[in-house]
C-alpha positions as CSV (number, residue, x, y, z in Angstrom):
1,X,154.4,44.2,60.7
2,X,151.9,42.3,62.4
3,X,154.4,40.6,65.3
4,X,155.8,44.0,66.0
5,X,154.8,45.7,69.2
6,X,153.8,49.7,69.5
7,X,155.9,51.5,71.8
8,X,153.0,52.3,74.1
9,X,152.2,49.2,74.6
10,X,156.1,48.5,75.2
11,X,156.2,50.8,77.7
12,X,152.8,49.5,79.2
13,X,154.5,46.3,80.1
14,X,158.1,47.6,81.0
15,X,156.2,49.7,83.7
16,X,153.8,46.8,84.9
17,X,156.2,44.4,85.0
18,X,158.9,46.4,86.4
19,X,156.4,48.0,88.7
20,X,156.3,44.6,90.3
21,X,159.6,43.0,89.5
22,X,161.3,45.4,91.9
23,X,159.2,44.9,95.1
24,X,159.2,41.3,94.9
25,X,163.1,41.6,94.7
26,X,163.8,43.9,97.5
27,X,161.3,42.9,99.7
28,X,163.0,39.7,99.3
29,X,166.7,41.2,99.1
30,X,165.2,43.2,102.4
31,X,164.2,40.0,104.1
32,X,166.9,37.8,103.4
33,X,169.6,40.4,104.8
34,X,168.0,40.9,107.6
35,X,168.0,37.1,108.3
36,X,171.2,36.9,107.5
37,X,172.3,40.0,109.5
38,X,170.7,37.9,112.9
39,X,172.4,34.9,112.5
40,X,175.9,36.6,112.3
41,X,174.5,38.7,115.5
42,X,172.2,36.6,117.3
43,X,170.0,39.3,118.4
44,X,167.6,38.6,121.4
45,X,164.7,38.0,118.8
46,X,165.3,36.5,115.3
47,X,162.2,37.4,112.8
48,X,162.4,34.6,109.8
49,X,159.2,36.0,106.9
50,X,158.5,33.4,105.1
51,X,156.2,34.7,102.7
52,X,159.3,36.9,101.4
53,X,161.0,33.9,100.3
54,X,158.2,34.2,97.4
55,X,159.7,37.0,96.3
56,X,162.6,35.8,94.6
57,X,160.9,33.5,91.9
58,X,158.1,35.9,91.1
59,X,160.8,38.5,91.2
60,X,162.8,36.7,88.3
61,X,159.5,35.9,86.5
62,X,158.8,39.0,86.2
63,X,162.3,40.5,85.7
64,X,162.5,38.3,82.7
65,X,159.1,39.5,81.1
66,X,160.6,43.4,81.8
67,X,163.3,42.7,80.0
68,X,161.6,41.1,76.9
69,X,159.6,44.4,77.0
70,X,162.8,46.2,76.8
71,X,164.0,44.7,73.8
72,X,160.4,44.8,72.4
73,X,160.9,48.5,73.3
74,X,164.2,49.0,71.2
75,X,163.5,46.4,68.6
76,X,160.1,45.7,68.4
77,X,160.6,42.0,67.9
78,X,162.1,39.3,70.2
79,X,164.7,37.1,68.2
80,X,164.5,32.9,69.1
81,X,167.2,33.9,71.1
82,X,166.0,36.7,73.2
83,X,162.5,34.6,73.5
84,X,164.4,31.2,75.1
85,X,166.8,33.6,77.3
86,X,162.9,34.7,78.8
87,X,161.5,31.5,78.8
88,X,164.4,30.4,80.7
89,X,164.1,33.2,83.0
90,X,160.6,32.0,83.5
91,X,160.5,28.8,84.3
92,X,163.6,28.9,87.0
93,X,161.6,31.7,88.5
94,X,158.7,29.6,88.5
95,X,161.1,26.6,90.0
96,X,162.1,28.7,92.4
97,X,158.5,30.5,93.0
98,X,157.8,27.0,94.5
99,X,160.9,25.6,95.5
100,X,162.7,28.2,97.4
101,X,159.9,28.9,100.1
102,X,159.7,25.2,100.9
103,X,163.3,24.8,101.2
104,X,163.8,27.6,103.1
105,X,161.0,26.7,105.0
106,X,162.8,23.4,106.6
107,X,166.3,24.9,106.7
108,X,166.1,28.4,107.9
109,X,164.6,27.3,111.4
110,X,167.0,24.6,111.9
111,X,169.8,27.2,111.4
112,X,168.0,29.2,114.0
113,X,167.4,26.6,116.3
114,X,170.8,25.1,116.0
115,X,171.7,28.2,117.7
116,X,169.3,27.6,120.7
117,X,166.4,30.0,120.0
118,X,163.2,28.4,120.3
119,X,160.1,29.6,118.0
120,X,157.8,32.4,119.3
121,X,154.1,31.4,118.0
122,X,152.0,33.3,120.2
123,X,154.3,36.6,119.3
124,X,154.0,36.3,115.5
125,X,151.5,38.2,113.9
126,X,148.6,36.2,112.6
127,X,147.9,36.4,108.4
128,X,145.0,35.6,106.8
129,X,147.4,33.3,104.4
130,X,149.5,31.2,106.5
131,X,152.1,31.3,103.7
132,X,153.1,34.5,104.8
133,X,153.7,34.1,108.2
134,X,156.4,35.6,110.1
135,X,158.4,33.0,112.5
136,X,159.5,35.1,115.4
137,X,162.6,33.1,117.6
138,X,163.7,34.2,121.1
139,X,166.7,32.7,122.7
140,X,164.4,32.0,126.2
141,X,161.1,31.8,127.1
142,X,161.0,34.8,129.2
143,X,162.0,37.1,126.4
144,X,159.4,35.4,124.5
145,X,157.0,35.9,127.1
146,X,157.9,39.5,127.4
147,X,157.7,39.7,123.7
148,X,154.0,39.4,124.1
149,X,153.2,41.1,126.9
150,X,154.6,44.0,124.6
151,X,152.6,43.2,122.0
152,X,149.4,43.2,123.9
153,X,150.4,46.4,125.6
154,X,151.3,47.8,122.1
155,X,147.3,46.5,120.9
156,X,149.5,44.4,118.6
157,X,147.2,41.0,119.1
């Protein structure tokens, strides 16, 4: 009795960790598709968030921690086999926590700037974590310049 789990406690973690297992997936699915949607299109500005990227790792981290809950909920005990399926789960998510920002970090601009847009840096909005950032590309420098000029008129700076 002692390594079961009470069902409010089950539930406690199934909302937590789902309460932040699905942001950190769609902001990333969000993010990614909209990305992927402007290099099909090639739209006069191209916004690449990087701090999105994030969201896939932490997103299967703590996908795979809502789902032990779930079985904790129906079961109350994780079998060895349930438990290394989430440990998995956890350390790829952790990989890719890490991993996937960099990566994309190096490839997703030269993508874009294969495609002759040239990064926007007075235009991006400034974060207090640099992480985050959002790399805006324009395919000139006057739409970048006018990109800014909107963005001061807008009290955007």
């Amino acid at each position: 009795m002692k390594n079961e789990i009470t069902i409010p406690k089950a539930l406690l973690g199934i909302l937590l960790f789902g309460g932040i297992a699905v942001p950190c997936l769609v902001l990333f699915y969000l993010a990614l598709h909209d990305l992927i949607d402007s290099l099909i299109h090639l739209p006069i500005v191209i916004e690449f968030r990087r701090g999105a990227m994030y969201g896939l790792g932490a997103g299967i981290v703590t996908l795979s921690v809502f789902l032990g809950f779930i079985v904790l909920l129906f079961h109350r005990r994780i079998s060895v086999k349930a438990e290394n399926r989430m440990g998995k789960g956890i350390v790829v998510g952790l990989v890719l926590t890490f991993m996937f920002p960099i990566l994309a970090g190096f490839v997703i601009p030269k993508f874009i700037e294969d495609e002759n847009y040239h990064r926007c840096e007075k235009a991006e909005p400034k974060y207090s974590w640099p992480i985050f950032r959002t790399h805006i590309y324009t395919d000139s420098q006057q739409d970048c310049d006018q990109l800014i000029r909107e963005k001061i008129k807008n009290n955007e700076y």
